[in-house]
C-alpha positions as CSV (number, residue, x, y, z in Angstrom):
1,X,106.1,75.9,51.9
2,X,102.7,76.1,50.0
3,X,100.5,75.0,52.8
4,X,100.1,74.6,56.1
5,X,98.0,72.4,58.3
6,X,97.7,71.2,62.0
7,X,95.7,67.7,62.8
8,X,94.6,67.2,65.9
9,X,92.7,64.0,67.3
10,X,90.8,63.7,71.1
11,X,89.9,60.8,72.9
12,X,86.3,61.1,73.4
13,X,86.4,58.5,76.6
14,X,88.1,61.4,78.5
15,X,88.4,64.0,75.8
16,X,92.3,64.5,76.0
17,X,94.1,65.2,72.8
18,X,96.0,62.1,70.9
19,X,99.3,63.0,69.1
20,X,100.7,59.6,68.6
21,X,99.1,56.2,67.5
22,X,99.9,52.5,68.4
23,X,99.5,51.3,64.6
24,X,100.3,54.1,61.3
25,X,97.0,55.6,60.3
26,X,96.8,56.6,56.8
27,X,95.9,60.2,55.8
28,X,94.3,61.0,52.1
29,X,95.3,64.5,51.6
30,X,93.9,66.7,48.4
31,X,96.3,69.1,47.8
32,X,95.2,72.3,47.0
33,X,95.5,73.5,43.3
34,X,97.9,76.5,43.8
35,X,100.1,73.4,45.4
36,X,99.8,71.5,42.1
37,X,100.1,74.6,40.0
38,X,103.3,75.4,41.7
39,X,104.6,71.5,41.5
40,X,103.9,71.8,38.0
41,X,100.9,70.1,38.2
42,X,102.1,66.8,39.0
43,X,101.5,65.6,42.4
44,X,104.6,63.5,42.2
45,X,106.3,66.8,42.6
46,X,104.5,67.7,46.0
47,X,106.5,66.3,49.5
48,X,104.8,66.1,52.5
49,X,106.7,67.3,55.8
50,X,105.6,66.5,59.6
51,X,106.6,68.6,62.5
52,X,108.0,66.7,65.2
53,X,107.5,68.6,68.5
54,X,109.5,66.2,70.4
55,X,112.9,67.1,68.2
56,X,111.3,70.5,66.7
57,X,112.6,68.9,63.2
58,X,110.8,68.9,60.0
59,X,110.3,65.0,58.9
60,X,109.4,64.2,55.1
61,X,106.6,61.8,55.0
62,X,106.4,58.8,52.6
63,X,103.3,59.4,50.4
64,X,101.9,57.8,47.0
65,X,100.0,59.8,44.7
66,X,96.8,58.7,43.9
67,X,93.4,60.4,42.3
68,X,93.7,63.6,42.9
69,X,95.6,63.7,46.4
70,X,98.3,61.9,48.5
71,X,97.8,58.8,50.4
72,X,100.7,59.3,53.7
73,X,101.0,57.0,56.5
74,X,101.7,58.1,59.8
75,X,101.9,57.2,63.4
76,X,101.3,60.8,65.1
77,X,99.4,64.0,64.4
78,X,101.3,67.6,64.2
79,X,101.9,70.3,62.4
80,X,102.4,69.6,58.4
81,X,103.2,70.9,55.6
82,X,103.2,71.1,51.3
83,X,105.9,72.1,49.2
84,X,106.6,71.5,45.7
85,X,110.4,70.0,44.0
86,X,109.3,72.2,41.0
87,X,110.8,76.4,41.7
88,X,109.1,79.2,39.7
């Protein structure tokens, strides 16, 4: 794992925290460049895991690379996480 990261979303009607959504909501992450450095540069080689507190699993997300970051849909907010396909 290259990076960590936790995303967190609140209600503002009663300020309590939201961890799931009724629809996917789609995230635009820049990866970091020590991430692309370590995937060899190519963000194709970067995976994108969620945390799911429920199972306590690790769940790859589906993302498409686009300028300069990753475009990932999701329907809930957790911990996540970057690693790279490419070993040094």
């Amino acid at each position: 794992i290259q990076s960590l990261f936790q995303l967190d979303a609140t209600n503002t009607t009663n300020n309590t925290g939201v961890t799931t959504f009724g629809a996917p909501v789609t995230l635009a992450i820049v990866v970091p460049p020590n991430t692309l450095s370590l995937a060899g540069g190519s963000l194709a080689n970067v995976q994108v895991f969620r945390f799911n507190e429920t199972t306590r699993v690790w769940t790859q997300v589906a993302c498409t690379a686009g300028a300069g970051g990753l475009s990932c849909s999701t329907t809930g907010f957790s911990i996540w996480a970057l690693t790279s396909l490419v070993r040094n």
